[in-house]
N, C-alpha and C positions, 0 to 999 in steps of 0.2 A: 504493500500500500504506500503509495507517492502523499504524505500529507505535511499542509503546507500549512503554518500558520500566519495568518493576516490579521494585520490591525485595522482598525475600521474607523475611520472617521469622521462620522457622516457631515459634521460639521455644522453650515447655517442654512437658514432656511428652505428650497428646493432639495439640499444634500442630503437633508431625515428623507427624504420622499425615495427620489431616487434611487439611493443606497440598495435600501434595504430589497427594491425590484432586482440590479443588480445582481447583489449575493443569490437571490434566490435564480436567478439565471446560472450562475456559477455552479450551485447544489444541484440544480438540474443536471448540467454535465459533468460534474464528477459523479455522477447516479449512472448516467451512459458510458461514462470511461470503465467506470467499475474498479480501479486501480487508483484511484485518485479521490482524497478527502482535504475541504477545506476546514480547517479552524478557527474560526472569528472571536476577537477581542475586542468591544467597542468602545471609544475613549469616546466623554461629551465635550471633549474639548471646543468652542466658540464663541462667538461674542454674546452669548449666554452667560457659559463660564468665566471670559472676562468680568461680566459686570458684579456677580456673585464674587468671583476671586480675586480681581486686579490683574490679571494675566490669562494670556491666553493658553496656557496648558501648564501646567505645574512644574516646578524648580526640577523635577528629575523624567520630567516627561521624553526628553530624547536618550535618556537611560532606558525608561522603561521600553521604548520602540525599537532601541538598535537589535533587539535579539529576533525580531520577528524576519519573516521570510520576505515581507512584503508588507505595504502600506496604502490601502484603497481610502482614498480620499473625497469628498464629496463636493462640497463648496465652502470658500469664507469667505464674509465678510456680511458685516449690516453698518451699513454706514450712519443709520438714523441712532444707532445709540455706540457706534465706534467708528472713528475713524479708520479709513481703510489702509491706512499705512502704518497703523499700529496693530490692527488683526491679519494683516499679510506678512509682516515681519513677525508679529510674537509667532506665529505658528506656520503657515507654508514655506516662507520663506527662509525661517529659521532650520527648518527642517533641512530643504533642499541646500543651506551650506554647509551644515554641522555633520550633514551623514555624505557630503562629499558626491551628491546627484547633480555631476558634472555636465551632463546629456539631458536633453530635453528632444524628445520626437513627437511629431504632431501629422500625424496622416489628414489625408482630404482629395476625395476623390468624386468623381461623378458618381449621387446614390440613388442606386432604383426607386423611385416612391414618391422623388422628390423634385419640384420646379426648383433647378436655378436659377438664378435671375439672368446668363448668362443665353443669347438668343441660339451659339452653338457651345455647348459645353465643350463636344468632341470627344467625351469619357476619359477625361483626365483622372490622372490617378498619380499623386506627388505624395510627397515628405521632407517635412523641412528639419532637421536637424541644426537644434537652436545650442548655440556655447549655453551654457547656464549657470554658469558660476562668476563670472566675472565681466566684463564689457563695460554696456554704458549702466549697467545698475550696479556698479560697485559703491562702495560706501565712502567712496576717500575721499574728499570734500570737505565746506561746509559755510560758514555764511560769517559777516562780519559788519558793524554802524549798522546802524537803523536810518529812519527818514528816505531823505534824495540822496545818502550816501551810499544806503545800504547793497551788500553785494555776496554773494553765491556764486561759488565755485565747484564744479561737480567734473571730478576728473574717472576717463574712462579708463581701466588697466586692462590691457592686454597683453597676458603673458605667454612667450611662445610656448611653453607646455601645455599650457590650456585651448587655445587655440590651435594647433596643431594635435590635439586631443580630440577636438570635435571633427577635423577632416579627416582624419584617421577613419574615424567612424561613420562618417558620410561616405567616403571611398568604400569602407569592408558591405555597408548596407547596399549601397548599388551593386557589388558582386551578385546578392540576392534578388536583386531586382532586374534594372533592363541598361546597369550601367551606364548609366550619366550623374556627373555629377555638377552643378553649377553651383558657385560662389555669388553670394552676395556681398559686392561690395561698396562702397562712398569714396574711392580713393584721388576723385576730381573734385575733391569739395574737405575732405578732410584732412590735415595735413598729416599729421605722424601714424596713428592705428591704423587707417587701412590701408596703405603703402604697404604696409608692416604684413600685416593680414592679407595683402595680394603676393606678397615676397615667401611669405610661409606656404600657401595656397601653392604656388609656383615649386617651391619644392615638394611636398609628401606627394604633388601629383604623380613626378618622376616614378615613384616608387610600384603605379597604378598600369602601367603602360597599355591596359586592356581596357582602361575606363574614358571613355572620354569625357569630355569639360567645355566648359562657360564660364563666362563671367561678369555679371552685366552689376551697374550699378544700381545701388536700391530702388531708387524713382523710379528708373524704367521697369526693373522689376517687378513692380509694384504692379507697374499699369501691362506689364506681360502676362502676369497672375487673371486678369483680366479678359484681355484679349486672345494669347495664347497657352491658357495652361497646360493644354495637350503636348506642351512638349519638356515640360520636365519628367525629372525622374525625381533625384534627391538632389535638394537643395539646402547648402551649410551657409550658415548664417550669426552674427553675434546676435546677443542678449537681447538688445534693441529690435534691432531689424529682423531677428526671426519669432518674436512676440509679435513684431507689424506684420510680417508675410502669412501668418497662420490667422491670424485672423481674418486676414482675405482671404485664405483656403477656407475658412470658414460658411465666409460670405457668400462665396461663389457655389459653392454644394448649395446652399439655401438657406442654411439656417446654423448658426455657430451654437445652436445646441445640443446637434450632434457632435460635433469635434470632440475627441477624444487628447488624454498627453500622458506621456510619459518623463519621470524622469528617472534617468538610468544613472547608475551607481557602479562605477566601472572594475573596481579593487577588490569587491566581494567584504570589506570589511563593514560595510552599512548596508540597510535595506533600499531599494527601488522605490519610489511612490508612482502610485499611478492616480489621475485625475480627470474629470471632463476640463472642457476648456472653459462652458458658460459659467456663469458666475450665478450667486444665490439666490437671483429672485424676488425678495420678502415679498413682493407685490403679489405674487400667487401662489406663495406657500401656502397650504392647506387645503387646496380648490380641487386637491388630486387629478390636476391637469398638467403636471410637469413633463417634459418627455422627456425618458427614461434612456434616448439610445445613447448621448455623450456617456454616458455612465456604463452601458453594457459594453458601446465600442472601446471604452477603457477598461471591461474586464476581460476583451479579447487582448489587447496590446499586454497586461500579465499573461493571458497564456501562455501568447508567444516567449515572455520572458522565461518561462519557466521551462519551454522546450515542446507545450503544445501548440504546434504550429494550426494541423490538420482541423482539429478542434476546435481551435480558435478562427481559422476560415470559414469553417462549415457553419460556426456562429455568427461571423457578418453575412456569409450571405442568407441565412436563414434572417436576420433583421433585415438585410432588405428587399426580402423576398413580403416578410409582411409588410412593410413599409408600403410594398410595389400593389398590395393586395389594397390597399387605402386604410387598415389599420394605423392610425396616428392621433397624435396627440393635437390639441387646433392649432399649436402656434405654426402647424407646416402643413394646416390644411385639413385636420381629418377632426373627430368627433370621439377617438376614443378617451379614456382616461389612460391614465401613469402603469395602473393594474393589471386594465386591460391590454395594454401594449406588453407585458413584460409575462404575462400569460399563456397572449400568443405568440410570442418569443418561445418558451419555453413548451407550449405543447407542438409547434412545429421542428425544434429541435428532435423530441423524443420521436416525431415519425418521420425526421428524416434520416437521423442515425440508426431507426431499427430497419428501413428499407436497405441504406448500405452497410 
């Protein structure tokens, strides 16, 4: 028996909802693997527990997470009774430095079920592998006078380990995919990082000789995500610009509530977290109209982490084979609930695993 234990965080508002659909999609396929058991721990860590504790997850809270296999996360933040750069630092983002989840992937592809807004999609099917630990959200900064003097200084670090860390891993992912990898970069507008970052880029390529490459600058990028997304594959990105480009993968599928993320923990000595992309909601928490697929397609991206690839296919395309069926949640068109989506998720798994 393969059993795996995960921490569960369902987090704020939409994240209690979705979650727990989720997991039960999970228990469904370890029910069909037959060789596979989840174990769940659920922490109430959020801006709940801030306002009860002063903090958003307790003085030994990434003690008590490092021993787990994995970390499903759900959403943070409520900004009407915390600010959100005090509940994304006390808790996700604290997490993602402290346990060293260097990698951040974000899939987004043309999904059956679903209008883009895009008049030819083309069946794009990308990944942006975003640095995640350091770039333009690093901490080193900071501000100094008040009034018409006052002034902010936010410096971006780009270390060649680090960054040459995420193209490493954008080159070995395109191996599995359709080999391409394209760079985003700013290096006619910025002066030192991305010079720097097209110079590193330029080297680990060498190393790829079977991958080919691009390079375009973010702006156009941006508006290529647009116009032609059919022709990436995997695209490596810093901090900044690959938080902006995924959110246009977002966009362009139809609805950035589906987007799923990952962040990957390279050294094995901390856990992975996995996450949807949208954020909490409070506006319709409770209405049990959330859609549940950001949160299932980020229990597919753990399978994969864990080595079930097959499983983890046959689960997206089983989402969006219901999807395609018009089972959906309204915000993408359809009339089901959170339940009912994640239901028919789960009884159309059990009969397409027991057919093959």
């Amino acid at each position: 028996m393969k059993k795996l234990e995960i921490a569960v965080i369902p987090g704020d508002g939409i994240g209690k909802e979705v979650v727990p659909v989720a997991t039960k999609v999970l228990d469904t396929i370890a029910e069909i693997h037959g060789g596979l058991k989840f174990e769940y721990q659920e922490f109430p860590w959020s801006c709940d527990y801030y306002m009860e504790h002063g903090k958003m997850m307790p003085d030994d809270g990434l003690d008590i997470l490092k021993n787990f296999d994995a970390i499903f996360l759900g959403a943070i933040g409520n900004p009407q009774i915390v600010p959100d750069h005090v509940s994304l630092w006390g808790l996700l983002i604290k997490i993602r430095r402290e346990f060293e989840q260097s990698i951040n992937i974000r899939p987004a592809k043309f999904f059956k079920g679903l209008k883009s807004p895009l008049i030819n999609p083309n069946d794009f099917d990308l990944i942006v592998v975003r640095e995640n630990s350091e770039g333009e959200y690093s901490e080193v900064g900071g501000r100094i006078h008040r009034g018409e003097d006052e002034l902010a200084i936010q410096n971006a670090i780009f270390t060649k380990k680090g960054t040459e860390r995420a193209m490493r891993y954008a080159f070995e992912l395109a191996k599995q995919r359709r080999g391409h990898v394209t760079s985003a970069t700013k290096s006619n507008g910025i002066f030192h990082s991305m010079p720097f970052w097209d110079e590193v880029f330029n080297e680990v390529k060498k190393d790829y000789a079977d991958i080919q490459t691009a390079s375009y600058h973010i702006d156009a990028l941006a508006a290529f995500f647009v116009t032609r997304p059919q022709i990436f594959d995997v695209i490596v990105a810093s901090n900044l610009f690959g938080d902006i480009l995924t959110d246009i993968g977002g966009a362009i599928m139809g609805s950035i509530g589906i987007a799923p993320a990952a962040n990957i923990n390279l050294n094995g000595k901390y856990p992975s977290m996995f996450e949807p992309v949208h954020g909490s909601a409070p506006d319709i928490y409770g209405k049990g109209i959330a859609n549940p697929i950001g949160q299932i397609w980020t229990a597919k991206m753990m399978l994969d982490h864990f080595g079930e690839y097959e499983l983890g296919q046959k689960l997206l395309d089983v989402v969006e084979e219901v999807t395609n069926d018009g089972i959906k949640t309204p915000d993408i068109g359809g009339t089901a609930s959170t339940m009912e989506v994640g239901d028919a998720i789960c009884s159309r798994m059990k009969k397409v695993c027991s057919v093959s």
